[in-house]
PAZAPA-4460 file (N, C-alpha, C; in steps of 0.05 Angstrom, whole numbers, plus 32768, in hexadecimal, padded with zeros to 4 digits):
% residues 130
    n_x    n_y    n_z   ca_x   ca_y   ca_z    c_x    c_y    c_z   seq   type   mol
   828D   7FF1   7FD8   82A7   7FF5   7FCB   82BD   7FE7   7FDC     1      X     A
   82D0   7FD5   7FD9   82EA   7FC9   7FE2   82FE   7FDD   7FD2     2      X     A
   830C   7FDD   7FEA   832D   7FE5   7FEE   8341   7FC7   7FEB     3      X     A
   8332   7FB5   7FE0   834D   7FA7   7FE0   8364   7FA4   7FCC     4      X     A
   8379   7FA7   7FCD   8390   7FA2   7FAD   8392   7F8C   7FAC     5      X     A
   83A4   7F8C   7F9E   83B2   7F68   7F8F   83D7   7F6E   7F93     6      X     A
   83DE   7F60   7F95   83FB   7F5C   7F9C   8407   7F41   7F90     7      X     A
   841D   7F49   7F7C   842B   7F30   7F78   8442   7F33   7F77     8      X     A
   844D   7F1F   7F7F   846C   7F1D   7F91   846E   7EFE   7F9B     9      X     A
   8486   7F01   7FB3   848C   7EE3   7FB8   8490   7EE6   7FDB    10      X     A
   8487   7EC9   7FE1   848A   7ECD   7FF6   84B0   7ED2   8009    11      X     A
   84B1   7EDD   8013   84C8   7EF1   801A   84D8   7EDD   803C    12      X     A
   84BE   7ECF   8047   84CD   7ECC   806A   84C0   7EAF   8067    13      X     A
   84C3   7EA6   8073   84B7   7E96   8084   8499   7E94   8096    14      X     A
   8484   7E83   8091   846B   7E8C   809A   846C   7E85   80B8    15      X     A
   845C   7E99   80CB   845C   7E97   80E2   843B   7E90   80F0    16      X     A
   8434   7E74   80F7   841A   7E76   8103   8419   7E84   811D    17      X     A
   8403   7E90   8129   83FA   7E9B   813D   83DE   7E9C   8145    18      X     A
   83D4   7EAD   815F   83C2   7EA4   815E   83BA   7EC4   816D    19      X     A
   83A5   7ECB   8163   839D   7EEE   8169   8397   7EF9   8180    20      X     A
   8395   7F0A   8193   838E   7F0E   81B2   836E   7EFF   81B1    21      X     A
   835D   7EFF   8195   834A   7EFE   8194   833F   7EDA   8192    22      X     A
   8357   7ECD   8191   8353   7EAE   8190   8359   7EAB   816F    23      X     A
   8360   7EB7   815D   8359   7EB2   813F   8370   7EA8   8138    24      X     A
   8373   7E94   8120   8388   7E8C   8116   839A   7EA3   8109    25      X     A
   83AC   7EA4   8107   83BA   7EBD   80F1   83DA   7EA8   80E9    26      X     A
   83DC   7EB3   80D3   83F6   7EB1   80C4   83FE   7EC8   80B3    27      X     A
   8418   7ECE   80BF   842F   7EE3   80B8   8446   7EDF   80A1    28      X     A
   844C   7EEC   8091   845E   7EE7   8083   8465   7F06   8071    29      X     A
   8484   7F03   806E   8489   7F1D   8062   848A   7F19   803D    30      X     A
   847B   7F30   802E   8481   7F27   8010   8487   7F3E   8004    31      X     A
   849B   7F2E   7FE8   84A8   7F4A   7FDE   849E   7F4E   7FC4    32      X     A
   8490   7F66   7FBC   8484   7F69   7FA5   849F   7F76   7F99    33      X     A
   84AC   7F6F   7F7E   84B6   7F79   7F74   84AB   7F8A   7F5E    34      X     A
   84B8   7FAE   7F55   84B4   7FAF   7F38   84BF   7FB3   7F22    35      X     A
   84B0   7FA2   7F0F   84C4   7F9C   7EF3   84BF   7FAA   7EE3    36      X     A
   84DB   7FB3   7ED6   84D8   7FC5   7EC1   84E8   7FB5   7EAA    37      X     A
   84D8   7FBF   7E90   84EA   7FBC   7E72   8500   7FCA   7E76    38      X     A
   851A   7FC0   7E70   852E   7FCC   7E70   8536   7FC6   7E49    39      X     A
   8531   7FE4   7E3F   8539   7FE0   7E22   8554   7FD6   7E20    40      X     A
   8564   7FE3   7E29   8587   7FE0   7E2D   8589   7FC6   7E2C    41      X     A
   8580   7FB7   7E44   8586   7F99   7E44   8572   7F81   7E34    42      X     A
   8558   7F90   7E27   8549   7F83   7E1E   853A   7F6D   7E1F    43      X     A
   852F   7F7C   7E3E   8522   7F5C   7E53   851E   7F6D   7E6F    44      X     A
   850C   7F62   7E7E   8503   7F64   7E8E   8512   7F6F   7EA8    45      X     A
   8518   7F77   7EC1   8524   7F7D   7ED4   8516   7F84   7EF3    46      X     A
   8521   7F79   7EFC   8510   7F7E   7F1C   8522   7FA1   7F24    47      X     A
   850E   7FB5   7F30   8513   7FC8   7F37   8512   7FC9   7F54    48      X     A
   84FC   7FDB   7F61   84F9   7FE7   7F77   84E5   7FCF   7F86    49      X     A
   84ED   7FC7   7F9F   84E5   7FAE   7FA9   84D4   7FBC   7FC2    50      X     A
   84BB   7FB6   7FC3   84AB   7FBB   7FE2   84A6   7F9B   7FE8    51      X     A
   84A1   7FA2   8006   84A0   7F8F   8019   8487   7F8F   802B    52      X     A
   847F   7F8B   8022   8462   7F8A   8041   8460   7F68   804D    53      X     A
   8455   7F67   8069   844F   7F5D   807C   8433   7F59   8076    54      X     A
   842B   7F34   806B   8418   7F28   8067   840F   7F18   8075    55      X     A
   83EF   7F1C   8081   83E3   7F12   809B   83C3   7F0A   8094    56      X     A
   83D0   7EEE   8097   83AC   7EE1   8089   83A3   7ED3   80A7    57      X     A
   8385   7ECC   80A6   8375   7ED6   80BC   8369   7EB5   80B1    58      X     A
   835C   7EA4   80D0   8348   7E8F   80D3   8357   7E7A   80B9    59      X     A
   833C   7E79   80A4   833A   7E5F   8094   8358   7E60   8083    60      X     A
   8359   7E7B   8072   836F   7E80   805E   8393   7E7A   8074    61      X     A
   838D   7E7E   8089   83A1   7E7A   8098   83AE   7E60   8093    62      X     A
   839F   7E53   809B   839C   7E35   809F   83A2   7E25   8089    63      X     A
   8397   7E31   8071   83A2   7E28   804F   83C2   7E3A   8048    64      X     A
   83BE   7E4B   804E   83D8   7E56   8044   83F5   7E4A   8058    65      X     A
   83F6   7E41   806F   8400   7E36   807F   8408   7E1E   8076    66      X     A
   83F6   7E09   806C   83FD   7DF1   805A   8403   7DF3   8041    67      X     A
   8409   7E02   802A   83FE   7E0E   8015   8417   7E1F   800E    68      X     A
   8429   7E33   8017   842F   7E50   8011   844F   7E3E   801F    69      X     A
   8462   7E4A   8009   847F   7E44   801B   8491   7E5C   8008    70      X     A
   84A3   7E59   8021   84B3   7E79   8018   84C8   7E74   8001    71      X     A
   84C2   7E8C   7FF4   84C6   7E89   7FDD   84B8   7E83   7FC5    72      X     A
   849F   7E7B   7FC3   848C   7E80   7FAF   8484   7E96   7FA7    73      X     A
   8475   7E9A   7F8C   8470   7EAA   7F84   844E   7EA9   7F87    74      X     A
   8440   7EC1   7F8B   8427   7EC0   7FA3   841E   7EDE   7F98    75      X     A
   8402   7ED6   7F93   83F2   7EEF   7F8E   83E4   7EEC   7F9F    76      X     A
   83E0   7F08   7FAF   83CB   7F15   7FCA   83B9   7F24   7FC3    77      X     A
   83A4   7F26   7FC8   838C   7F37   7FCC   838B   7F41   7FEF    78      X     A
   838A   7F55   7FEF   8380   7F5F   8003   837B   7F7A   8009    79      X     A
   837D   7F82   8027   837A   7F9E   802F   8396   7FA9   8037    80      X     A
   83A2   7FC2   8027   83BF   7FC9   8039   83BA   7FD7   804A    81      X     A
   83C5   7FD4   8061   83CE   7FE1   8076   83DE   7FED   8082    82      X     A
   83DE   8004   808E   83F8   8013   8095   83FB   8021   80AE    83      X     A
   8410   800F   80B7   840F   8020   80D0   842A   802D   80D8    84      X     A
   8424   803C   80F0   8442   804B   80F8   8446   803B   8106    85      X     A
   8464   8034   811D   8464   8038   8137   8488   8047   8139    86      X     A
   8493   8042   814B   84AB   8053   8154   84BF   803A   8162    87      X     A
   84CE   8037   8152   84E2   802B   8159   84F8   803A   8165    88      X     A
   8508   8038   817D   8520   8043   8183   852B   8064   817A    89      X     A
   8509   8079   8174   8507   808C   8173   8503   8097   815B    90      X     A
   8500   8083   8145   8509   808A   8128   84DF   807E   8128    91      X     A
   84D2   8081   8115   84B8   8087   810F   84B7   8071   80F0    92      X     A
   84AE   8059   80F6   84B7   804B   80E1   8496   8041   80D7    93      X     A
   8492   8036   80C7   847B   803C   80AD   8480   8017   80A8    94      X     A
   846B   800D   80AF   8460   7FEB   80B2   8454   7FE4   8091    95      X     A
   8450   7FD1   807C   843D   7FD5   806F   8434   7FC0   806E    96      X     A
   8417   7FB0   8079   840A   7F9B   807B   83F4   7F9A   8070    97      X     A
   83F0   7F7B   8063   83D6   7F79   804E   83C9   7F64   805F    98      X     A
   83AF   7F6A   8062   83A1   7F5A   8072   8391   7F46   8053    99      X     A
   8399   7F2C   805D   838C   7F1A   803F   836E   7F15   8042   100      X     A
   8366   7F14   8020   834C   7F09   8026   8350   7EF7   8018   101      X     A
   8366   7EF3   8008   8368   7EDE   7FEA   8387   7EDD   7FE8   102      X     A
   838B   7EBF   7FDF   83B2   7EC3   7FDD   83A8   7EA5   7FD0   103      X     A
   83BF   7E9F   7FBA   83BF   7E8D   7FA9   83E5   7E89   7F9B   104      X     A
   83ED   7E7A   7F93   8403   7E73   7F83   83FB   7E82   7F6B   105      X     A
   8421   7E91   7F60   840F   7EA1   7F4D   841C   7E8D   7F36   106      X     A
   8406   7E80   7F26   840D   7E6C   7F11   841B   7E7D   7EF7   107      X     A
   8420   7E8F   7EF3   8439   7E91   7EE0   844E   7E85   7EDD   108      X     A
   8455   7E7F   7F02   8476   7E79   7F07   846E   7E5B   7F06   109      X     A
   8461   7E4A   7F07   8459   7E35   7F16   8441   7E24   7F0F   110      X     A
   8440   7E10   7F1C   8425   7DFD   7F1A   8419   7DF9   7F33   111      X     A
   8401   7DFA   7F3D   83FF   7DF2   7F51   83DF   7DE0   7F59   112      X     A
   83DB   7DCF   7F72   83C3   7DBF   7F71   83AC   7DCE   7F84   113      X     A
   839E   7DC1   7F87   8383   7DD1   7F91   836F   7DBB   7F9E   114      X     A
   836B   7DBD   7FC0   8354   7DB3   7FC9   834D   7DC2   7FD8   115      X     A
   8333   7DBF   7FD4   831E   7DCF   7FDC   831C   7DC6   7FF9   116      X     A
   831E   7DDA   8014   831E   7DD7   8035   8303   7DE0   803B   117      X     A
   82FA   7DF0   8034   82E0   7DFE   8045   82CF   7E06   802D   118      X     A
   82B4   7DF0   803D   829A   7DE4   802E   828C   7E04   8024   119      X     A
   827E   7E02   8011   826E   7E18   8002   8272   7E39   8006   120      X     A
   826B   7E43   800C   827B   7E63   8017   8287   7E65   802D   121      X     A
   829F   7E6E   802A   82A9   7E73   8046   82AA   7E87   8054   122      X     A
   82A2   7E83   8072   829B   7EA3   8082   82A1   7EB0   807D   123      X     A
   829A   7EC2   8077   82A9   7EE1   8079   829F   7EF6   8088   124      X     A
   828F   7EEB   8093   8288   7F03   80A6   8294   7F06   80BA   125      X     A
   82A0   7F18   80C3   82BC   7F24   80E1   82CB   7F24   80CF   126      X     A
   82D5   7F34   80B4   82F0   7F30   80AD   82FE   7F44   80AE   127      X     A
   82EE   7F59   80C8   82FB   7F71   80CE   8300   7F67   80E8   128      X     A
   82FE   7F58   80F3   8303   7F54   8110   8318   7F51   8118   129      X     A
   832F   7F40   8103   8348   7F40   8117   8350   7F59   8121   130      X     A
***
């Protein structure tokens, strides 16, 4: 059984490369899923209540979304959410991060091209490791 969701939204920051205590590629970026509601009144669509999570792709997808992904697109995610605490300046604040296994342009908004980087299946084994 997978725990992973789907997320669509846009990218929100600016992508950040790095590189993991563990040697691994990673790329960071913040995205904002908006949600839309029918508004009968106005008779059309409306952006509502906006979440934000902290998107962190790992190795190969890094590396493509890095050339690939610019802020402000619109971007469907697959992954695992994550949630963590920590404590800022005494206040107890609530992180929400999706570790990717899949991220693509989400072609409603858009057109986009496609080459293929990494030959026949790609590893996936350690994709709990970061």
């Amino acid at each position: 059984m997978s725990d992973n969701m789907t997320f669509r939204g846009f990218v929100g920051s600016d992508l950040e490369k790095g590189t993991t205590p563990n040697g691994l590629d990673v790329v960071t970026f913040r995205m904002g899923v908006p949600e839309r509601r029918y508004s009968k009144s106005q008779g059309t669509w409306v952006d509502a209540h906006m979440n934000w999570f902290t998107v962190q792709c790992y190795r190969h997808v890094a590396d493509n979304v890095i050339s690939s992904v610019k802020k402000g697109q619109r971007i469907i995610v697959i992954g695992k959410l994550r949630l963590h605490q920590e404590e800022i300046n005494g206040r107890v604040v609530q992180r929400n991060h999706i570790k990717v296994e899949t991220i693509g342009h989400d072609l409603m908004w858009g057109k986009a091209e496609y080459w293929r980087t990494v030959p026949g299946n790609a590893d996936m084994e350690g994709m709990d490791d970061e």
